[in-house]
C-alpha positions as CSV (number, residue, x, y, z in Angstrom):
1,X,-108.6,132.1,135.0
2,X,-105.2,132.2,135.5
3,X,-105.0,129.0,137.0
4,X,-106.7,127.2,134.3
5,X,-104.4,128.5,131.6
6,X,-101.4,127.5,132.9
7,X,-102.5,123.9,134.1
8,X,-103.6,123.9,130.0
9,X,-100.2,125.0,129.2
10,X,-98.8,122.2,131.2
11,X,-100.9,120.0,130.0
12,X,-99.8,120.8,125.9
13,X,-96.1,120.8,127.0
14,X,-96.9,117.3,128.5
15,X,-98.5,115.9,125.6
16,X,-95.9,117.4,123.3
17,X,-93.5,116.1,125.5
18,X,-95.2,112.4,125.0
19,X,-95.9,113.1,121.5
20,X,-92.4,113.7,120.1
21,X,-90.1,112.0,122.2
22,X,-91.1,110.0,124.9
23,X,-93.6,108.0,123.3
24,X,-91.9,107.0,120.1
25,X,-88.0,106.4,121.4
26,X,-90.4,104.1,123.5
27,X,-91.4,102.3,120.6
28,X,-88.1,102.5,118.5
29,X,-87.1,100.0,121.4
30,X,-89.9,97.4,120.6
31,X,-90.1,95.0,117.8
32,X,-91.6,96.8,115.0
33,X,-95.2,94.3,114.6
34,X,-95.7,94.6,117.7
35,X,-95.1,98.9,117.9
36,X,-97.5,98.8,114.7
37,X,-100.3,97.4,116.4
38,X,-99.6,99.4,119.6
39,X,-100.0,102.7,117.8
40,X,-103.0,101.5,115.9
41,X,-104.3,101.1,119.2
42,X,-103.4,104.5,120.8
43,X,-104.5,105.8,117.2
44,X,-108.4,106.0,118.7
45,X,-107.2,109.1,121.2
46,X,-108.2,111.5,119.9
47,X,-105.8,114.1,121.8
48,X,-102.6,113.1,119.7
49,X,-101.5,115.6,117.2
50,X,-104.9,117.6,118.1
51,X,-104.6,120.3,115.8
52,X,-103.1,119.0,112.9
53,X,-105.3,116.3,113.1
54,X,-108.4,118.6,113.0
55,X,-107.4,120.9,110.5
56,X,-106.7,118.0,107.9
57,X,-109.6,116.5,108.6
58,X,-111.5,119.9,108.1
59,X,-109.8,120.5,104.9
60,X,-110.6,116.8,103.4
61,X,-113.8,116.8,104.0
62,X,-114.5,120.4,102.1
63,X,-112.5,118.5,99.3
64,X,-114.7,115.9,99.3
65,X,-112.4,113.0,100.1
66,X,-112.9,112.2,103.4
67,X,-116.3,111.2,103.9
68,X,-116.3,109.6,107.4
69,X,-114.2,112.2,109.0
70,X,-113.4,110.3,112.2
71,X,-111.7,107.4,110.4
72,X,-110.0,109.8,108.4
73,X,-108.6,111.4,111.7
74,X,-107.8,107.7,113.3
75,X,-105.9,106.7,110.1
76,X,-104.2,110.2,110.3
77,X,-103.5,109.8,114.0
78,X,-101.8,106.4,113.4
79,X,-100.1,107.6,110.5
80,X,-98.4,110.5,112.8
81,X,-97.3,108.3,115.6
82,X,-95.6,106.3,113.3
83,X,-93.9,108.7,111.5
84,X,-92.5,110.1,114.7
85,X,-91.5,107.4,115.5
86,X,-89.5,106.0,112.7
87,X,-86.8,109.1,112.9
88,X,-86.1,107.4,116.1
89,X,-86.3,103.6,114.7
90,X,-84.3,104.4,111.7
91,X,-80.7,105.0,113.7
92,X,-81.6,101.2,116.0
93,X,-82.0,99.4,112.9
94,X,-79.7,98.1,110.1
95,X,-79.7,95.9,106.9
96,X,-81.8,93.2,108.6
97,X,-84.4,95.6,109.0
98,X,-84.2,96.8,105.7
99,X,-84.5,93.0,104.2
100,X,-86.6,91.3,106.1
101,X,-89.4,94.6,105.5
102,X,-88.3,97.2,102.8
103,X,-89.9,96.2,99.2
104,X,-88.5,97.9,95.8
105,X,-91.0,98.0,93.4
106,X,-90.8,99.9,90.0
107,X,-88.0,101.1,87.9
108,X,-84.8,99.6,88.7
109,X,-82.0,102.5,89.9
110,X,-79.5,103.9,87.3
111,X,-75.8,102.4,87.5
112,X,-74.3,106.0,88.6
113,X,-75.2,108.8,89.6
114,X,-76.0,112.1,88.9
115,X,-79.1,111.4,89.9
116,X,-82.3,113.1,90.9
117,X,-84.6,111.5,93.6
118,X,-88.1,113.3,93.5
119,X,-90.9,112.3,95.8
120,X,-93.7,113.9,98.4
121,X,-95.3,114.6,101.7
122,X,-97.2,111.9,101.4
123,X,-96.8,108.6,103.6
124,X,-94.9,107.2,106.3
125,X,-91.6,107.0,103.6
126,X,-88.6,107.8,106.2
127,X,-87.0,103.9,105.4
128,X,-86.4,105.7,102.0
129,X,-83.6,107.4,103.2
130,X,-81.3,104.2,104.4
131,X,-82.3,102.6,101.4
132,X,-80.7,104.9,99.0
133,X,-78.0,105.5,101.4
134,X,-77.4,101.4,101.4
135,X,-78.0,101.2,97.4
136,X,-75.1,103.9,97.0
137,X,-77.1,106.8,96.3
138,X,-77.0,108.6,100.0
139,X,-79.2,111.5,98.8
140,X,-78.4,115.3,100.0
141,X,-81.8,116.8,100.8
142,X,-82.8,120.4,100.8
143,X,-83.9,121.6,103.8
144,X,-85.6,125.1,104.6
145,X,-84.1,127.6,106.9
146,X,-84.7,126.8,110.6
147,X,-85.0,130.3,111.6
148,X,-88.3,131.2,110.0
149,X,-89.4,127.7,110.5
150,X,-89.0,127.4,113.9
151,X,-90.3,131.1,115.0
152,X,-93.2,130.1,116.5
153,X,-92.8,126.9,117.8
154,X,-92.6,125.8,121.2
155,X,-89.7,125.2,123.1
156,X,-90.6,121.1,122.6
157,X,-90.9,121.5,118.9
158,X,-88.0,123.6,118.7
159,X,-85.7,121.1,120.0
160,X,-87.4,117.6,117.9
161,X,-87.3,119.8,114.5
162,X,-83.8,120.1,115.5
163,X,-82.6,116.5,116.5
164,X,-85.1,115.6,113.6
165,X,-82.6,117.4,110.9
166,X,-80.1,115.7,113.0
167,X,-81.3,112.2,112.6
168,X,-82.7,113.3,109.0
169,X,-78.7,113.6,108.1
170,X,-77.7,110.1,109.9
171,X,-80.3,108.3,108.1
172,X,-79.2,109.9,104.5
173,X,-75.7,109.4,105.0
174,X,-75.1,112.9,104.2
175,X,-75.7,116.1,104.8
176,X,-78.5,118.5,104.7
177,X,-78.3,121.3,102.0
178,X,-80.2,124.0,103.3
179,X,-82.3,126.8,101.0
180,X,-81.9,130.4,100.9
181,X,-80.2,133.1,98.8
182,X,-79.5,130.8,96.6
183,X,-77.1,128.5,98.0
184,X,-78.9,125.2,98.0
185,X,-79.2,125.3,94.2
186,X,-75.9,125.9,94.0
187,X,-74.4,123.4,96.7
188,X,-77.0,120.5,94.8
189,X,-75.4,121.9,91.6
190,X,-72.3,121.1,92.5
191,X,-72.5,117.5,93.7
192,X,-74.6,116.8,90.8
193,X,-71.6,117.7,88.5
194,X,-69.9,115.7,90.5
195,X,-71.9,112.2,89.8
196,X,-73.8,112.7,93.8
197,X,-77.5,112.5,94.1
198,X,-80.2,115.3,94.8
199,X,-83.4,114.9,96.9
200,X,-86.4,116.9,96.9
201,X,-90.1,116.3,98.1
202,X,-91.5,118.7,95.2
203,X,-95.3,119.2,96.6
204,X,-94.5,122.7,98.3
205,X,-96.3,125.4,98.2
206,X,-94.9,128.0,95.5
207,X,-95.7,131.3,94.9
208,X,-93.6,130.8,91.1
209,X,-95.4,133.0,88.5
210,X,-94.8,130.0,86.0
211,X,-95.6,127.1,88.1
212,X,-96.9,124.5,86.7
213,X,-100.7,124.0,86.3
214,X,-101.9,120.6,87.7
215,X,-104.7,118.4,89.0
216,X,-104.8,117.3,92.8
217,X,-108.1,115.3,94.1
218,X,-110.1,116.6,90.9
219,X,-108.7,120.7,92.0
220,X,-106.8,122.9,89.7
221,X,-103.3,123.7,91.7
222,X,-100.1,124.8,90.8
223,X,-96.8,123.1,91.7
224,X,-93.0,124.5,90.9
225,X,-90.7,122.8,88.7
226,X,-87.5,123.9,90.0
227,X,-85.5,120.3,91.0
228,X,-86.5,119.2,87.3
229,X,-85.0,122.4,86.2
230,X,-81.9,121.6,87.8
231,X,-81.4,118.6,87.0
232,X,-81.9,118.6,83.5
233,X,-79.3,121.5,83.8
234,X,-76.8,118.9,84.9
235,X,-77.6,116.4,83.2
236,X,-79.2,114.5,85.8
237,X,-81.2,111.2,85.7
238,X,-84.6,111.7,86.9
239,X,-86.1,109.2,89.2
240,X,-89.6,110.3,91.0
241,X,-91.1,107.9,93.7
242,X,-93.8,107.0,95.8
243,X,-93.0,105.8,99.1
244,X,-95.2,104.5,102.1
245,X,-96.0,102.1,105.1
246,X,-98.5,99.3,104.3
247,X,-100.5,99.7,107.6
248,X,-101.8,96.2,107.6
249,X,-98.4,94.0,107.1
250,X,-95.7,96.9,108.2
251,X,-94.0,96.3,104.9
252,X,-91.9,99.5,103.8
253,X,-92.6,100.0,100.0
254,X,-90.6,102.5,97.4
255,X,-92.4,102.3,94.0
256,X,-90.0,104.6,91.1
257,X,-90.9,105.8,88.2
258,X,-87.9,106.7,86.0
259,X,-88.5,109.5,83.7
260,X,-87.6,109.9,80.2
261,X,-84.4,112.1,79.7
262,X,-86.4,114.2,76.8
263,X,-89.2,114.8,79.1
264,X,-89.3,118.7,80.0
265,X,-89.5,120.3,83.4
266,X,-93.2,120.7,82.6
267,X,-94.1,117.4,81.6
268,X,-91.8,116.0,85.0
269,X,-94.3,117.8,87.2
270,X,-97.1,116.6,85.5
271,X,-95.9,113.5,85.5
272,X,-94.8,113.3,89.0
273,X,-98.5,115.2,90.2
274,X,-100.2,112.0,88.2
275,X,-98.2,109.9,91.0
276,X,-99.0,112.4,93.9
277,X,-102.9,112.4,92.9
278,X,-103.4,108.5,93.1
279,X,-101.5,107.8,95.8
280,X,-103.5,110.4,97.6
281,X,-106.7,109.0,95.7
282,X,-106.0,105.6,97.1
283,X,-105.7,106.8,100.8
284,X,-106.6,110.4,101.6
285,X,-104.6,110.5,105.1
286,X,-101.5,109.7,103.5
287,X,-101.1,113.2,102.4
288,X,-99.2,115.2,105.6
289,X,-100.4,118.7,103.7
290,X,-104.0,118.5,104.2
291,X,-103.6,120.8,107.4
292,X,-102.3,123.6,104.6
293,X,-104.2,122.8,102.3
294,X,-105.3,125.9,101.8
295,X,-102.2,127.3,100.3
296,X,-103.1,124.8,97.5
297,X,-106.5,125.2,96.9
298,X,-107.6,128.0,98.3
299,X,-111.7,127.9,97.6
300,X,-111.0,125.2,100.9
301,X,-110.7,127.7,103.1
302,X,-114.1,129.2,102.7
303,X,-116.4,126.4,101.1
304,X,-118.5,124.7,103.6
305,X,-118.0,121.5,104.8
C-alpha cells in the first residue's frame, strides 16, 4: 500500500512538473500556430489539469451549460495549457507579436489616465497585460495575499504561483498591489490620484452584505462593487473588458466597453455581469471559475447532475 502511494505521489509531482513548466516554456519556444494546434492536440488527454478539469465539468453540467461534458472538458483542457503557457510566451515576445495577432475591438482608450481597467476570469486574456502596458496604461493589479493562497499547495505550485506573480509584473510593466488590511485600496488610491491606472478581475467571490444582486447563466448571484467604488471616488474613468483567445485563428482579442461617468457602482456591476454572462453564454469553458462554482451558486453543490 505504501508502495502504491508514493509511486502516485510521484507520478502527480511529475505531471505537475510537466503541467506548469516543462511543457509550456516548451511551447513559449515554438511559433505560436503551430503551439496552438499542438495543445489542441494534447487537449484529448485527459490527465492534464485532472481535478480542475473534473470539478468544472461537474459544476456546468448541474448548471445546465455543458451538455456534452467531455467536449466541455477537451475545450477546458486546451484552454489551460494555453493559458500556462502564455505567462511564459508573454516575456519571448514583443510588438511584432502584438501586431501581427492582438485585435482591439470596442471603445477606443481614454487620452489619460486615471483610469480603471475591469475585466474577469474568463478566457485565455494574459496578451491584455502588454497591450495596456504598450498603449501607456501599464495597469497595477491587485493581487491576494500569497500566504493563505499558497497554504496548501504543493511544493510545484508553490514555486509557479510565485514566478507567475513574477512574470504577471513583467508583463504589466508594473507592480503588483497586493490586498489585505487595507493597503491595496489605499496603494490603488494613490496612483489613481496620481493619473496611473487600476486593474481588477471583479468576478470574485464576496461575502459583502451589500453586494450586488446579478444574473450568471440564468442563476441569481451576488458580485461586489468595490473597484467601481473606488474609482468613482477618484474620479476615475471606467473601462470594463472582455478579453480572449480565438481558438480557431490564435487571434488575441480585447473588446471595451466604456462606461458612463454617471453610472453608479451598482449599475457598473450590472453592467459589467451583462458582459461576464454572454461571454460565458457564448462558450461555457471560457469561465476559469466553474471549479468554485459553488461559492457562486450554491444549489450546484447539491443538485444532481
Amino acid at each position: 500500500m505504501r508502495q502504491a502511494w508514493a509511486i502516485h505521489g510521484w507520478l502527480r509531482r511529475g505531471r505537475e512538473f510537466v503541467e506548469l513548466f516543462a511543457l509550456p516554456m516548451f511551447c513559449a519556444l515554438l511559433p505560436w500556430k503551430f503551439t496552438l494546434r499542438l495543445l489542441r492536440f494534447l487537449s484529448r488527454y485527459p490527465w492534464w489539469f485532472r481535478a480542475e478539469v473534473a470539478a468544472s465539468t461537474t459544476f456546468a453540467h448541474r448548471a445546465g451549460v455543458a451538455p456534452d461534458q467531455a467536449a466541455f472538458a477537451r475545450r477546458l483542457r486546451w484552454r489551460l495549457l494555453i493559458e500556462h503557457m502564455d505567462c511564459y510566451l508573454v516575456p519571448l515576445r514583443g510588438h511584432g507579436y502584438l501586431q501581427r495577432y492582438l485585435r482591439h475591438e470596442g471603445d477606443a482608450l481614454p487620452e489619460h489616465g486615471p483610469l480603471v481597467l475591469i475585466g474577469s476570469h474568463y478566457g485565455c486574456g494574459y496578451w491584455f497585460l502588454p497591450y495596456m502596458r504598450e498603449a501607456g496604461f501599464p495597469p497595477s493589479i491587485a493581487a491576494p495575499q500569497l500566504g493563505p493562497l499558497l497554504s496548501r499547495s504543493s511544493l510545484q505550485e508553490n514555486i509557479y504561483v510565485r514566478l507567475r506573480h513574477k512574470l504577471l509584473r513583467i508583463a504589466a510593466g508594473t507592480p503588483l498591489v497586493y490586498r489585505g488590511e487595507g493597503r491595496a485600496t489605499a496603494v490603488l488610491g494613490e496612483l489613481l490620484d496620481s493619473g496611473r491606472t487600476g486593474f481588477g478581475l471583479c468576478d470574485m467571490p464576496t461575502s459583502r452584505r451589500d453586494a450586488v444582486e446579478v444574473t450568471l447563466c440564468g442563476r441569481r448571484t451576488r458580485l461586489a462593487q468595490n473597484m467601481y467604488e473606488l474609482a468613482r471616488a477618484h474620479r476615475a474613468t471606467i473601462m470594463i473588458f472582455h478579453s480572449d483567445t480565438d481558438l480557431a485563428t490564435g487571434e488575441r482579442r480585447i473588446r471595451f466597453r466604456r462606461l458612463p461617468d454617471d453610472m453608479t457602482p451598482i449599475e457598473c456591476t450590472r453592467a459589467f455581469a451583462e458582459m461576464l454572462d454572454s461571454a460565458i453564454a457564448a462558450d461555457p469553458s471560457g469561465w476559469r471559475f466553474w471549479s468554485i462554482a459553488p461559492s457562486f451558486f450554491p444549489e450546484l453543490a447539491h443538485e444532481a447532475a
